[in-house]
SERO-4910 file (N, C-alpha, C, O; in steps of 0.05 Angstrom, whole numbers):
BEGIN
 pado doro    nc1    nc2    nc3   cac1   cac2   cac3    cc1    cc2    cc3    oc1    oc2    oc3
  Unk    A  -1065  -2618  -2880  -1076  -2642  -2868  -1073  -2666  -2887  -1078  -2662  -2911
  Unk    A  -1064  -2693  -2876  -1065  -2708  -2891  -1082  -2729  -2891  -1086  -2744  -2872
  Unk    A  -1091  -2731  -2909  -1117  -2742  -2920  -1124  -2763  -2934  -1114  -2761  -2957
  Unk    A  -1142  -2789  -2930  -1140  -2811  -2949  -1160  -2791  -2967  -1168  -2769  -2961
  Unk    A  -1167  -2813  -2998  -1184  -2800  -3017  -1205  -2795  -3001  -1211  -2771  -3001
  Unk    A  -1226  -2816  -2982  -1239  -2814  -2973  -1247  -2798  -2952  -1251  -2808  -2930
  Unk    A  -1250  -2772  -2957  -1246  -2754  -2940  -1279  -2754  -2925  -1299  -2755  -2939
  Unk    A  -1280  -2753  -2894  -1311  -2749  -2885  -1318  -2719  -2900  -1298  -2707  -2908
  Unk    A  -1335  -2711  -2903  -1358  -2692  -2917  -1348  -2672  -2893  -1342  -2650  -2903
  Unk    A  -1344  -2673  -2868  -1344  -2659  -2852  -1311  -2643  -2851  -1307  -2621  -2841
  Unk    A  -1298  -2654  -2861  -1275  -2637  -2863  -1269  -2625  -2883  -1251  -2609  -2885
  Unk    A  -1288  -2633  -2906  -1291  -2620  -2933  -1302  -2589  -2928  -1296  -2568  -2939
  Unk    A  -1320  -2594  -2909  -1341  -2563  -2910  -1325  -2547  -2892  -1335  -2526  -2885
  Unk    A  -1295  -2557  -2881  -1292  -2532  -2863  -1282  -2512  -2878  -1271  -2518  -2899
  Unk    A  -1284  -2486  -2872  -1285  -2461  -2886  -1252  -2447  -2883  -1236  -2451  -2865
  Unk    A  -1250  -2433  -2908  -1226  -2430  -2913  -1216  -2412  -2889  -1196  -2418  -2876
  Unk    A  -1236  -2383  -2882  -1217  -2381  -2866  -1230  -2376  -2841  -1250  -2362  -2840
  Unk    A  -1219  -2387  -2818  -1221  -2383  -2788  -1206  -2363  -2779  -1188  -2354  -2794
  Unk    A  -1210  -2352  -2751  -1206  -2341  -2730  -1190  -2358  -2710  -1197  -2382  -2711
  Unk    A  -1169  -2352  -2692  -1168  -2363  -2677  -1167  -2353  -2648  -1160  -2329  -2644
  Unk    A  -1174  -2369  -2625  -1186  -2357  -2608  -1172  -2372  -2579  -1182  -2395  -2577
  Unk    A  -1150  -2366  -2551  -1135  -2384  -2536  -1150  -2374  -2512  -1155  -2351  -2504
  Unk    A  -1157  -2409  -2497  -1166  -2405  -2468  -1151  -2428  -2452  -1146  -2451  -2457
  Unk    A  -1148  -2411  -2427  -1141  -2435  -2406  -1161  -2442  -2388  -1171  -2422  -2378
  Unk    A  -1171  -2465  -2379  -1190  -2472  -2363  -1183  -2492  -2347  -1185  -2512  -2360
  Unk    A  -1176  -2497  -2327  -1167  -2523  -2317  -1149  -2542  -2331  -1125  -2538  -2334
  Unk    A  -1162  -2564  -2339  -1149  -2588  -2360  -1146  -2573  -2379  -1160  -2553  -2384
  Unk    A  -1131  -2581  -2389  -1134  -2571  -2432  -1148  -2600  -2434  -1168  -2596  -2447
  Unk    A  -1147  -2626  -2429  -1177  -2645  -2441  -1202  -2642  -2441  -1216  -2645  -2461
  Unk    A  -1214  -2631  -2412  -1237  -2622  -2411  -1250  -2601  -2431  -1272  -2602  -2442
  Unk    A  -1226  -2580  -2433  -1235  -2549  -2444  -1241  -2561  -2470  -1264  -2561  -2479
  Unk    A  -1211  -2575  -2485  -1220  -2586  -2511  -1248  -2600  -2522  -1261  -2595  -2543
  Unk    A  -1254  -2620  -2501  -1279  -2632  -2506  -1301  -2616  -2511  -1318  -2620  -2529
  Unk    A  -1300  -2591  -2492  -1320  -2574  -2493  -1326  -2562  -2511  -1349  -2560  -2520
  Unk    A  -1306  -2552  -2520  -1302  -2533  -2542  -1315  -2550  -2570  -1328  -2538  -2586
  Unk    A  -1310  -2573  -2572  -1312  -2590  -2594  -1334  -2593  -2604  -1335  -2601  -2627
  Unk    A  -1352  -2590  -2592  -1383  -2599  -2602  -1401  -2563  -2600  -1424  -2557  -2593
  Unk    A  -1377  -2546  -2609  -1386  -2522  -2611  -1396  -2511  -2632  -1377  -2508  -2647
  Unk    A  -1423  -2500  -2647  -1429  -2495  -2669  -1404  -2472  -2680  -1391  -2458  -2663
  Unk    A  -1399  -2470  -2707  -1377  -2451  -2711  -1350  -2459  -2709  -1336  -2449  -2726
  Unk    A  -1339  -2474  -2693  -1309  -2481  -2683  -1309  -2506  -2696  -1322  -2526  -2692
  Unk    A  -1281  -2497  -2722  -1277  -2531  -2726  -1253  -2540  -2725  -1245  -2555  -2743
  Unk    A  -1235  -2534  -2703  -1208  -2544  -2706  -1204  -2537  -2672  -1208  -2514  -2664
  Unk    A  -1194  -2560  -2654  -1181  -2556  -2637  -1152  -2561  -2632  -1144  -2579  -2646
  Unk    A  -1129  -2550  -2612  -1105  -2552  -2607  -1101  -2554  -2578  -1114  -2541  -2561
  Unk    A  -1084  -2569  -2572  -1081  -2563  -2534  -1053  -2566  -2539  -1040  -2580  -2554
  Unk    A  -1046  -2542  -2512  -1013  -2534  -2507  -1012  -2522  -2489  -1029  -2527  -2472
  Unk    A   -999  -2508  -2485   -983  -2488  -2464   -978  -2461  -2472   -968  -2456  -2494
  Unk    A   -983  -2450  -2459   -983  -2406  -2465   -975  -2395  -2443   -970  -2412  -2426
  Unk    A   -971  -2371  -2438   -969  -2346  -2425   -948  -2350  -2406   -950  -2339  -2384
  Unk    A   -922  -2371  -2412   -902  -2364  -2395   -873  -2364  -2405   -871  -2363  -2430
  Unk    A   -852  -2366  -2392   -832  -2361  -2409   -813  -2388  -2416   -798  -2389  -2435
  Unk    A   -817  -2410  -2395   -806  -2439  -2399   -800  -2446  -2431   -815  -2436  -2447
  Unk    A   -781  -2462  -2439   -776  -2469  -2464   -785  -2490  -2470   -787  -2490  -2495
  Unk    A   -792  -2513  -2458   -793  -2538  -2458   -826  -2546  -2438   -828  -2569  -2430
  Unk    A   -843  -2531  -2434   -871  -2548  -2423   -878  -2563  -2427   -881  -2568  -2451
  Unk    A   -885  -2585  -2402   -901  -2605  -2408   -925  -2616  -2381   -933  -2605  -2360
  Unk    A   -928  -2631  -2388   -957  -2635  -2368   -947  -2643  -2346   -960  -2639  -2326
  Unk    A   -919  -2659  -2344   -907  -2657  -2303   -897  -2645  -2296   -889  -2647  -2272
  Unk    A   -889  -2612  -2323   -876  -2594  -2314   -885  -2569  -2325   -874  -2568  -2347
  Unk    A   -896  -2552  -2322   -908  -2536  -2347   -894  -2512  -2344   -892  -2494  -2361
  Unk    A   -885  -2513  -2320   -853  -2496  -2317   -888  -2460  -2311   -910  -2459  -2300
  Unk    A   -873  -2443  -2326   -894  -2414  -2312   -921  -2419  -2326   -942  -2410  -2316
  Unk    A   -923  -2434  -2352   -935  -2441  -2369   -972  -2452  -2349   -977  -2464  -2329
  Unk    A   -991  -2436  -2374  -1017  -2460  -2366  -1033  -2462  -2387  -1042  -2446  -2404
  Unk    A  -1036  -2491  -2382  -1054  -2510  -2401  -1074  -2492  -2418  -1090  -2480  -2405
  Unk    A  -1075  -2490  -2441  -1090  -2469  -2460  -1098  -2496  -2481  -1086  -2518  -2484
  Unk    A  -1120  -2489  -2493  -1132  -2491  -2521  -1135  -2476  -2545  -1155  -2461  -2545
  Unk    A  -1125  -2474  -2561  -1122  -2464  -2582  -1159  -2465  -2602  -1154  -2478  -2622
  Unk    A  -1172  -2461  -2602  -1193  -2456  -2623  -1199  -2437  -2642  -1200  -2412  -2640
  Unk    A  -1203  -2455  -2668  -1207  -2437  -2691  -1229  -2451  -2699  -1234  -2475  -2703
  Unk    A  -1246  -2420  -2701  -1272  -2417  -2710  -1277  -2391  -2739  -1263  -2374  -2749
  Unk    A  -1297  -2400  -2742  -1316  -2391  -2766  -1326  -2366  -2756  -1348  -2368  -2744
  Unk    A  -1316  -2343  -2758  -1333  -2320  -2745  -1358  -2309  -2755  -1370  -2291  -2743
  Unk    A  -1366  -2319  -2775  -1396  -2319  -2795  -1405  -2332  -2781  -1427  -2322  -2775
  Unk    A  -1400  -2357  -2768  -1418  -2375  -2748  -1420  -2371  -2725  -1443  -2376  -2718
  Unk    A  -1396  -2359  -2697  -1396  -2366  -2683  -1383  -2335  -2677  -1368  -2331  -2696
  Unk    A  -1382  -2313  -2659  -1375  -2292  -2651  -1352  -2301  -2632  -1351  -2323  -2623
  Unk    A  -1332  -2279  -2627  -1312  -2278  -2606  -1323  -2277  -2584  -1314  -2292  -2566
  Unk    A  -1343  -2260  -2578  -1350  -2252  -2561  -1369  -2272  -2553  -1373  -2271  -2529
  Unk    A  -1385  -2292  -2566  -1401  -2308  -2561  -1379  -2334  -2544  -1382  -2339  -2520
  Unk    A  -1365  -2344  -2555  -1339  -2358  -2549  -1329  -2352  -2514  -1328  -2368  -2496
  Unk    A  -1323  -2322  -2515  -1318  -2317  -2494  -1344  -2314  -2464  -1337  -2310  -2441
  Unk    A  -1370  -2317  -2474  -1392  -2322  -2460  -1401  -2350  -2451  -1416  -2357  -2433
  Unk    A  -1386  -2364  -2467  -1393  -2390  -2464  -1366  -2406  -2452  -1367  -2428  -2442
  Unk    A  -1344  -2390  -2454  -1311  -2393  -2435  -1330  -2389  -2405  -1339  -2406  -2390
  Unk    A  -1330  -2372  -2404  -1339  -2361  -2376  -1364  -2372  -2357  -1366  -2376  -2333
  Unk    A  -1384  -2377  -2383  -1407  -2385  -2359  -1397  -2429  -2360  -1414  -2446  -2356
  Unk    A  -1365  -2435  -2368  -1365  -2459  -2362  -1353  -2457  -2331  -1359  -2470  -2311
  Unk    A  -1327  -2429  -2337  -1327  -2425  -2305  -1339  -2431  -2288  -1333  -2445  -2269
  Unk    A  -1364  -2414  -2295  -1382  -2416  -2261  -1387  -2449  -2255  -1400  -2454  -2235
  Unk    A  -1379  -2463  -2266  -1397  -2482  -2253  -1363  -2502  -2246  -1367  -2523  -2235
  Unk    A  -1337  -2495  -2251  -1310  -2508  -2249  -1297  -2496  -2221  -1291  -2474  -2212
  Unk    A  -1296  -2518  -2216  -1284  -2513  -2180  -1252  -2498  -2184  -1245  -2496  -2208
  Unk    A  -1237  -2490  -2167  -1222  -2470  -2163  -1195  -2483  -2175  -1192  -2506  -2167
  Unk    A  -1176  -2477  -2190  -1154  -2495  -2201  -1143  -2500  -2174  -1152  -2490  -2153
  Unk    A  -1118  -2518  -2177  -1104  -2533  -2150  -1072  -2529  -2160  -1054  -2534  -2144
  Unk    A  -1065  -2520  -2183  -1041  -2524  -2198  -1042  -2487  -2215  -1062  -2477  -2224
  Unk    A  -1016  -2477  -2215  -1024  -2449  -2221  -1027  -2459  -2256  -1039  -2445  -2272
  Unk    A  -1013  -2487  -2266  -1022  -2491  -2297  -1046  -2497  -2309  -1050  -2498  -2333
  Unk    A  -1071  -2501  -2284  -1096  -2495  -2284  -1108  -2479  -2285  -1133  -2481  -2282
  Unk    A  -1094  -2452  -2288  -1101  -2434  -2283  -1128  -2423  -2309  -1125  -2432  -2332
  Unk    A  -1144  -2412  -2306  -1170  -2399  -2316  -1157  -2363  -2328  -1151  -2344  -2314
  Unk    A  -1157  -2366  -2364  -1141  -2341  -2365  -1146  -2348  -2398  -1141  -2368  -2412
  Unk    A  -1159  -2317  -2405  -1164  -2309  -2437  -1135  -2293  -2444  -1126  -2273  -2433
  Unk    A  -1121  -2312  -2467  -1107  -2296  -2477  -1118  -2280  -2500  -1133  -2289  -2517
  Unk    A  -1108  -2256  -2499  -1117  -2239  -2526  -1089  -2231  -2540  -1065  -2234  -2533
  Unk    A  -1099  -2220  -2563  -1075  -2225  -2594  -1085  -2193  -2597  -1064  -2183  -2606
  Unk    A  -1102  -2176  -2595  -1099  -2146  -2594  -1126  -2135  -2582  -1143  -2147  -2569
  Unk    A  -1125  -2109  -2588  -1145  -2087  -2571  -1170  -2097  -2578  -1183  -2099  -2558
  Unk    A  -1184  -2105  -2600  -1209  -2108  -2597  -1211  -2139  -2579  -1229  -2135  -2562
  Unk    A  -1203  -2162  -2575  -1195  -2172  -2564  -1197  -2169  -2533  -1213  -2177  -2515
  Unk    A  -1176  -2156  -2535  -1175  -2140  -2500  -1196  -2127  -2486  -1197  -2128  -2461
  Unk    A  -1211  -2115  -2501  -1234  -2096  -2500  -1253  -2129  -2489  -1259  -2140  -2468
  Unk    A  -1256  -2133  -2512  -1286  -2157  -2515  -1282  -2182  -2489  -1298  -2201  -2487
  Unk    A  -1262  -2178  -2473  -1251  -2189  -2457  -1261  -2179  -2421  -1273  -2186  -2401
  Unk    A  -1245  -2161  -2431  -1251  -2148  -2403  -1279  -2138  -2397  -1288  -2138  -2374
  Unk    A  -1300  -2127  -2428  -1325  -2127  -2416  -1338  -2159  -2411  -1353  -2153  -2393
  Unk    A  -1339  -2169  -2413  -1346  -2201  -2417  -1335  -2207  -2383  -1350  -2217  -2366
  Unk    A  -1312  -2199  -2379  -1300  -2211  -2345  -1318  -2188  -2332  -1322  -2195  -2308
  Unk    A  -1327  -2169  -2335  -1336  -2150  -2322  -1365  -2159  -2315  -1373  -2162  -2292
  Unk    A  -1379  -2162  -2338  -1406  -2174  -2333  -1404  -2195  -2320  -1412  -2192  -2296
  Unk    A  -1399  -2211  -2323  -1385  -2247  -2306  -1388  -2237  -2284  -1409  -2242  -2273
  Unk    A  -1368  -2217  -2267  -1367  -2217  -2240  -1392  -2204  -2226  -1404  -2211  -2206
  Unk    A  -1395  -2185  -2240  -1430  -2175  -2234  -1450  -2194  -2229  -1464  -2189  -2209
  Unk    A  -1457  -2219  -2243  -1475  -2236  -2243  -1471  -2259  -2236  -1491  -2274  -2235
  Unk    A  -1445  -2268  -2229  -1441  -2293  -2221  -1427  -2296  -2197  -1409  -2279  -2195
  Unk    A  -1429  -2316  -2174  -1413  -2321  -2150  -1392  -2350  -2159  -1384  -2368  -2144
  Unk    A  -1385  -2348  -2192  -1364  -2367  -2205  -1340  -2361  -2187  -1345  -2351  -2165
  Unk    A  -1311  -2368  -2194  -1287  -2366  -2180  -1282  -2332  -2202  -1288  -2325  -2225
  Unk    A  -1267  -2318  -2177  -1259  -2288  -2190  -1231  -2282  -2198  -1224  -2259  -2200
  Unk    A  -1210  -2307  -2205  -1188  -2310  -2211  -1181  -2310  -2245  -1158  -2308  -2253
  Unk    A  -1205  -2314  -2263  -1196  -2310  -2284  -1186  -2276  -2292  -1190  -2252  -2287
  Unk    A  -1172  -2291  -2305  -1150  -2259  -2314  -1147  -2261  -2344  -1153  -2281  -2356
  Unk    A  -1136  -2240  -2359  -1121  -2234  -2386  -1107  -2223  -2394  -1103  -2199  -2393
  Unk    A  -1093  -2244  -2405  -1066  -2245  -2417  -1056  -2243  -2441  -1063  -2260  -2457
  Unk    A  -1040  -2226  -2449  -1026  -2218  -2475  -1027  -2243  -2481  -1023  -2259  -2463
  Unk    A  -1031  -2254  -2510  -1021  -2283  -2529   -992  -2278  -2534   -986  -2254  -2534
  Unk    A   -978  -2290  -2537   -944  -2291  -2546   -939  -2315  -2552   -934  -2315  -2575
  Unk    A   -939  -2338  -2542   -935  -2371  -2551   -949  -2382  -2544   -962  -2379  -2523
  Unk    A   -949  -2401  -2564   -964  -2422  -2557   -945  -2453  -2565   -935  -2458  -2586
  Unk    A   -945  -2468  -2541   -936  -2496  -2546   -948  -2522  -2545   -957  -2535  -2525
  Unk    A   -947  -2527  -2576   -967  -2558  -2576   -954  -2573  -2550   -932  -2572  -2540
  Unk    A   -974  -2587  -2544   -974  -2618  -2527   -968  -2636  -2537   -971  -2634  -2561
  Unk    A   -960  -2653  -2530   -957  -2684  -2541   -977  -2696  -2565  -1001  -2690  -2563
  Unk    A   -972  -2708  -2584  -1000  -2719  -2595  -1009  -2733  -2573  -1030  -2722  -2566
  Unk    A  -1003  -2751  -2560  -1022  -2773  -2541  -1056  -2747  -2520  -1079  -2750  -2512
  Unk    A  -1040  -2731  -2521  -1060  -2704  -2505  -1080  -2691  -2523  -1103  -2688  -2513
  Unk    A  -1077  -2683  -2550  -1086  -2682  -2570  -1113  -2707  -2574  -1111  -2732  -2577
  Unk    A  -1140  -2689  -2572  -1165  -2709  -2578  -1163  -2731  -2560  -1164  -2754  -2569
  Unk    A  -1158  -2724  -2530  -1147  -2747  -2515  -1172  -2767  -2507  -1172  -2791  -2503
  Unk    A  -1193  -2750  -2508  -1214  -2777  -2497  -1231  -2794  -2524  -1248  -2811  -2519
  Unk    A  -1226  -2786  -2555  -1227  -2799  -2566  -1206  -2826  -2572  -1215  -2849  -2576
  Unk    A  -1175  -2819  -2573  -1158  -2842  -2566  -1161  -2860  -2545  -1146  -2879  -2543
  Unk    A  -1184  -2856  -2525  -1185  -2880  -2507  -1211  -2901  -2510  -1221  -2915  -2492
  Unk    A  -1220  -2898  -2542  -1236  -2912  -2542  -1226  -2922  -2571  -1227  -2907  -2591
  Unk    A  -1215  -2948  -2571  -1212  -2968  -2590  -1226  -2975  -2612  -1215  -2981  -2633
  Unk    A  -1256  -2977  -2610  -1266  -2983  -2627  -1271  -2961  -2636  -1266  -2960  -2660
  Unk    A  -1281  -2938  -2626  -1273  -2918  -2650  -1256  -2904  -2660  -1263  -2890  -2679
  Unk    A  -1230  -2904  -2652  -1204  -2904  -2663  -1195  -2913  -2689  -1183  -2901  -2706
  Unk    A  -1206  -2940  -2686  -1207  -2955  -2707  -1218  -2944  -2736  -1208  -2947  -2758
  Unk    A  -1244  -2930  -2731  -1265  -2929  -2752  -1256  -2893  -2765  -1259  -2881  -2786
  Unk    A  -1249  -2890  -2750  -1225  -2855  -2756  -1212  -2864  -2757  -1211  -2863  -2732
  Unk    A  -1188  -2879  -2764  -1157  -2880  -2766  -1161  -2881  -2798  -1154  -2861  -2810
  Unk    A  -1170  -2898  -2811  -1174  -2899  -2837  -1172  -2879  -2848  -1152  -2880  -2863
  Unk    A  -1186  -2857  -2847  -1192  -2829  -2857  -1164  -2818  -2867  -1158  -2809  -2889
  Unk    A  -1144  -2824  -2839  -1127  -2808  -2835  -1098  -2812  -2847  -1103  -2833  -2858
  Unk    A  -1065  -2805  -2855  -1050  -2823  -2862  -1028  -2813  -2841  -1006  -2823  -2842
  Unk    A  -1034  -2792  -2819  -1009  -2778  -2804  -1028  -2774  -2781  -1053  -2773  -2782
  Unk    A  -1014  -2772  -2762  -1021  -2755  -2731  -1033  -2732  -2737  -1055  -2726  -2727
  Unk    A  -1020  -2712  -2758  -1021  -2683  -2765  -1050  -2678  -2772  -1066  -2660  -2765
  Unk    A  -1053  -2708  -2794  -1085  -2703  -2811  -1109  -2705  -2783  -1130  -2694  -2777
  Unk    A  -1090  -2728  -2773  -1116  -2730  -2745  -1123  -2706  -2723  -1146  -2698  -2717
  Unk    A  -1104  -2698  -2715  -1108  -2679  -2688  -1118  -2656  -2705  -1135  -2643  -2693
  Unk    A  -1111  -2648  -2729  -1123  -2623  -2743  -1155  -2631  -2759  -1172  -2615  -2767
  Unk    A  -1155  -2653  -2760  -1192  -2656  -2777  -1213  -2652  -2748  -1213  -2659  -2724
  Unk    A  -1229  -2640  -2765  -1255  -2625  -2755  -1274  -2659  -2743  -1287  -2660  -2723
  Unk    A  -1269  -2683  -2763  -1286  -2699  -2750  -1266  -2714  -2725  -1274  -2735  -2717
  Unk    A  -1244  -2706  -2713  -1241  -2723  -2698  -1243  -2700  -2665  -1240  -2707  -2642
  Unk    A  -1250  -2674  -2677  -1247  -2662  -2652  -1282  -2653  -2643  -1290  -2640  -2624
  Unk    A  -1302  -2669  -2671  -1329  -2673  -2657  -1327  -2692  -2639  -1335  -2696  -2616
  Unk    A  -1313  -2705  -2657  -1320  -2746  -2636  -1305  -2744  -2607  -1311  -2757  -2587
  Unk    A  -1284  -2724  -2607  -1276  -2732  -2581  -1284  -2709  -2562  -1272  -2705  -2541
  Unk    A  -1311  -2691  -2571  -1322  -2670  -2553  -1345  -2685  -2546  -1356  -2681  -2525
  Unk    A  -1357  -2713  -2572  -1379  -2718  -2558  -1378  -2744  -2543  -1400  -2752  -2535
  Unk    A  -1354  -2759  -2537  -1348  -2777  -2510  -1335  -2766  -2487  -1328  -2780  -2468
  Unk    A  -1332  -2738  -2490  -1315  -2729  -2467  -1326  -2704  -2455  -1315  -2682  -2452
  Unk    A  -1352  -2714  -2450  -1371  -2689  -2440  -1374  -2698  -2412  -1377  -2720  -2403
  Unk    A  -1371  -2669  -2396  -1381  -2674  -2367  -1408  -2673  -2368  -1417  -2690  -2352
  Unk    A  -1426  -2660  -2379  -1449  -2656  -2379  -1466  -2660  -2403  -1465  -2644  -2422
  Unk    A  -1480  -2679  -2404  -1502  -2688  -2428  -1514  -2661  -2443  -1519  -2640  -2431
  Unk    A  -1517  -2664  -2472  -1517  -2647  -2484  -1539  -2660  -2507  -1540  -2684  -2510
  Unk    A  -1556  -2643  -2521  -1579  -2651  -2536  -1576  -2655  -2569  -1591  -2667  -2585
  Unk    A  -1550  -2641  -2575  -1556  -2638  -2614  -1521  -2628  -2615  -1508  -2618  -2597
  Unk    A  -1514  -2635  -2645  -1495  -2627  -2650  -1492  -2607  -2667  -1513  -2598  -2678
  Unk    A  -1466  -2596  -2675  -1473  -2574  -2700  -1478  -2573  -2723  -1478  -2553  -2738
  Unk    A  -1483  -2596  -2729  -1492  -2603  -2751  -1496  -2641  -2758  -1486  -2658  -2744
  Unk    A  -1510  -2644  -2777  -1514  -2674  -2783  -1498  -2699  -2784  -1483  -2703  -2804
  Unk    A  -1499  -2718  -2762  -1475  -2729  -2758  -1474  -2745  -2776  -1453  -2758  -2772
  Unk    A  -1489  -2755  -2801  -1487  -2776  -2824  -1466  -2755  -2841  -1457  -2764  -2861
  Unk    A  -1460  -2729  -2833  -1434  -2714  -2845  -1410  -2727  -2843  -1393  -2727  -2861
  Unk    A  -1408  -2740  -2815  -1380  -2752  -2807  -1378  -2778  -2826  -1354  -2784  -2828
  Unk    A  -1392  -2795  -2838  -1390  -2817  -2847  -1378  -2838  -2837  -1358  -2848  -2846
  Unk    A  -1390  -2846  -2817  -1386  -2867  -2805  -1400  -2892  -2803  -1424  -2890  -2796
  Unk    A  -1394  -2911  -2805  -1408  -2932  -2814  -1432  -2936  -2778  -1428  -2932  -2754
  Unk    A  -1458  -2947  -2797  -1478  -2940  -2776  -1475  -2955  -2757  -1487  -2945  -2738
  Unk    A  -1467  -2972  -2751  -1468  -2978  -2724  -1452  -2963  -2701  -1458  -2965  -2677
  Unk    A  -1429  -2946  -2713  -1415  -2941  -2710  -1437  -2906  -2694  -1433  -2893  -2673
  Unk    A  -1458  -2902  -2717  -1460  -2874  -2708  -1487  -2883  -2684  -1493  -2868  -2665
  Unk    A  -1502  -2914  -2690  -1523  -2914  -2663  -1504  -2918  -2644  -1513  -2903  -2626
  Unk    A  -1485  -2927  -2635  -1469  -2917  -2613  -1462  -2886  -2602  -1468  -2877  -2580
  Unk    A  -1451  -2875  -2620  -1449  -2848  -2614  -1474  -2833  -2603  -1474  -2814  -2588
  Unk    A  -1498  -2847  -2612  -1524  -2825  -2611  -1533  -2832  -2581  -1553  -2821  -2571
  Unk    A  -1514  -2854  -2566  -1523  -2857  -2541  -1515  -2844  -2514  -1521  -2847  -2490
  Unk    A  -1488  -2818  -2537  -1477  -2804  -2518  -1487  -2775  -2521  -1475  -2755  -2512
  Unk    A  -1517  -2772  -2537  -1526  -2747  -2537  -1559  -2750  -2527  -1578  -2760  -2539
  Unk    A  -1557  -2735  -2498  -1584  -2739  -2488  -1608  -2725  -2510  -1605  -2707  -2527
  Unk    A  -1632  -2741  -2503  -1657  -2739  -2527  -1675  -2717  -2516  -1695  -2710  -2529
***
């Protein structure tokens, strides 16, 4: 990651090593957002998985569907917890319209697969969510565009601004931990109470953070 000296505190503490963990949910913007303001998870990615196209993209994703890439802290945050909280966002996400919308855990091996299928098993027992999620072998994954990357933090200028500094590449940005809080906590469908930790971590100048605090219900 590339990095001014001034590094926020918050990308300092992320931990050497993560897990990583791929879901498709509808948008890859939405999923990302979601995912972002997750205790445990400090790095998000959005791309394309589980098909055989060489070239995906968002007007064409060819067999390909919209996935998020998350890596998390498994001291913090369980697979299996991850995949509880994949699922019960389901229940409440209307039916995809595009098969690249499609709703689908890829797994990377057997315990995986296992922690998967019991997790879809319980889901369907207890919920009248949509019954189309499925799982899928991991094999590729293809970044998105940067412009898709942390997309609902790029659409706000003034804080663009106050994160670009930090940063000296695209690379440092779409991979730091503070820009994939900031753009989980303007790009929430649903109001949310606390974050995963202390947002005077991100170092942002204060006016900067009583704004932010007006996008987390009290």
């Amino acid at each position: 990651m590339a990095l001014t000296s001034a590094t926020p505190r918050i990308d300092q503490a992320t931990p050497q090593r993560l897990e990583a963990a791929v879901f498709g949910m509808g948008s890859f913007l939405r999923t990302e957002a979601r995912f972002g303001i997750v205790r445990g998870v400090w790095k998000t990615t959005v791309g394309y998985g589980g098909g055989k196209s060489a070239c995906p993209s968002c007007g064409d994703a060819g067999d390909h569907v919209e996935v998020v890439r998350v890596e998390y802290d498994p001291v913090t945050v369980s697979y299996g917890q991850l995949l509880e909280l994949f699922l019960s966002w389901n229940s409440s996400s209307e039916n995809p319209c595009f098969p690249q919308y499609a709703s689908c855990i890829f797994v990377k091996n057997e315990f995986e697969k296992r922690m998967a299928q019991a997790a879809l098993e319980r889901y369907r027992l207890c919920s009248d969510g949509p019954a189309d999620i499925r799982i899928a072998t991991y094999k590729t994954f293809h970044m998105a565009p940067n412009r898709f990357q942390k997309y609902f933090l790029r659409t706000l200028l003034w804080l663009m601004k106050e994160v670009r500094h930090f940063y000296r590449d695209e690379i440092g940005f779409v991979r730091s931990t503070l820009s994939m809080r900031l753009n989980g906590i303007v790009g929430q469908l649903l109001p949310f109470t606390r974050l995963p930790e202390d947002i005077t971590l991100y170092d942002l100048d204060e006016d900067v953070v009583c704004t932010l605090e007006k996008y987390i219900a009290s």
